[in-house]
C-alpha positions, 0 to 999 in steps of 0.5 A, a space after each residue: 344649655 341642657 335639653 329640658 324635656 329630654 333631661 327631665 323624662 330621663 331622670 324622672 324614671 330614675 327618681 321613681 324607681 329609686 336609682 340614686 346613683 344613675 339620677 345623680 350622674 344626670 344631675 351632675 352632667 347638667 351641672 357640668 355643662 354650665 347650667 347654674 344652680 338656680 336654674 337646675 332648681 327652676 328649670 329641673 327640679 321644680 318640674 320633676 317636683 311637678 310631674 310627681 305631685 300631679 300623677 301621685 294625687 291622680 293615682 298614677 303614682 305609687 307611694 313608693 315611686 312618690 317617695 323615692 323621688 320627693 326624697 331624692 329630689 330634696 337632696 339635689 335641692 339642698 345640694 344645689 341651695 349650697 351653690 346659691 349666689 347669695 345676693 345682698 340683704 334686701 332688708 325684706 323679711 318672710 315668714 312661711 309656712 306649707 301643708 302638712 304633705 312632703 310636695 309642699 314640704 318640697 315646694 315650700 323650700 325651693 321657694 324659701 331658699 330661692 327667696 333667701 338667696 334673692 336677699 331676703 330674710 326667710 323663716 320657713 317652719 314647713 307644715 304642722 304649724 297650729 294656727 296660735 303659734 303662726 300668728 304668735 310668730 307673725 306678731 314677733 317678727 312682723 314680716 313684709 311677707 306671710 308666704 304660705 303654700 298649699 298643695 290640698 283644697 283642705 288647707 285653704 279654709 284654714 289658710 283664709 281663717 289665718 288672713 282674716 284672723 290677721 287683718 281683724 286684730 290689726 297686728 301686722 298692717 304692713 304684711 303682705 299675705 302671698 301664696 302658692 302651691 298646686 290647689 292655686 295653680 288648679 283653682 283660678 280665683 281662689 287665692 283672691 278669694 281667700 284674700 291673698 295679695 299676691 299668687 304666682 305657678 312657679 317659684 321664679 314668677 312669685 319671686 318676680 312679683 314680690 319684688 315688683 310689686 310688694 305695695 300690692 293689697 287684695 281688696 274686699 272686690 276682688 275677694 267677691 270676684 275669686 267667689 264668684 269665678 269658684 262658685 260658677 
């Protein structure tokens, strides 16, 4: 098993300061020493993907050195998405869709390829989705799961408009409504107060809960208790 935080310090400068070919080299040795494609995903490029995301929305990281790592990282997780073990069909459907920035483009697919390799079927639109065509597409497909991941407190009134649009008409009873992304993960209780059923910090814990718990439903209770921890 490789060193993770020598590993992830290493090869985040390389990202940063656009080294393509010395990040690659890392990144095969790892996948050399026998760490599964899964696992570099969950345990190296979800990190990485992190790391960069935090400094950026601090100002800690330039545009440029944000760029060259969300672009390379998006290469080494398609590369390691082809190496998938790629598990029966559940006969569980997703529908997903992110923010509009290139982390939640990032993060979204990590966890729609990871989703789809579990055995699910996914359809991940990313971000830029307008809200008609969203619930059009929910309408059609009629998925187990709407999975929507957010990484600004911006998208989240537009998130908790899409939840409630959903339940008043009626159109899709047997939905799960999931979510994820930075904002969540820095703001406890706001995904029970926008009315998500389920929420989790990483991809391999959200995985974990939507196939342990896919009967979970948020109740009107637990939305005025996400209220009341944001508001004080």
């Amino acid at each position: 098993m490789f060193n993770q935080e020598i590993v992830i310090e290493k090869l985040f400068q390389l990202l940063i300061s656009g080294e393509r070919d010395a990040a690659r080299g890392i990144v095969n040795e790892v996948s050399e020493s026998g760490v599964s494609p899964e696992e570099m995903t969950t345990e190296l490029f979800w990190p990485l993907m992190e790391m960069a995301e935090t400094l950026f929305r601090n100002d800690q990281l330039t545009t440029i050195a944000h760029r060259y790592a969300t672009r390379l990282l998006r290469s080494f997780v398609d590369q390691a998405q082809s190496n998938y073990t790629q598990n029966v069909r559940n006969g569980r459907k997703i529908c997903m869709f992110c923010g509009p920035t290139e982390g939640d483009e990032l993060s979204a697919q990590i966890v729609a390829d990871l989703a789809e390799a579990g055995g699910y079927d996914v359809y991940f639109a990313g971000g830029g989705v307008a809200h008609d065509e969203i619930l059009a597409e929910v309408g059609k497909h009629q998925p187990d799961v709407l999975l929507m991941f957010a990484a600004a407190p911006s998208d989240c009134p537009g998130i908790r408009q899409l939840i409630d649009t959903i339940k008043e008409i009626g159109a899709c009873t047997q939905t799960q409504f999931v979510v994820g992304g930075g904002v969540f993960n820095r703001a406890p209780g706001l995904a029970e107060e926008i009315g998500a059923d389920l929420w989790a910090t990483t991809p391999s814990e959200l995985l974990t809960r939507m196939e342990e718990e896919p009967e979970r439903r948020a109740t009107e209770d637990q939305r005025t208790v996400g209220r009341t921890r944001n508001a004080a």
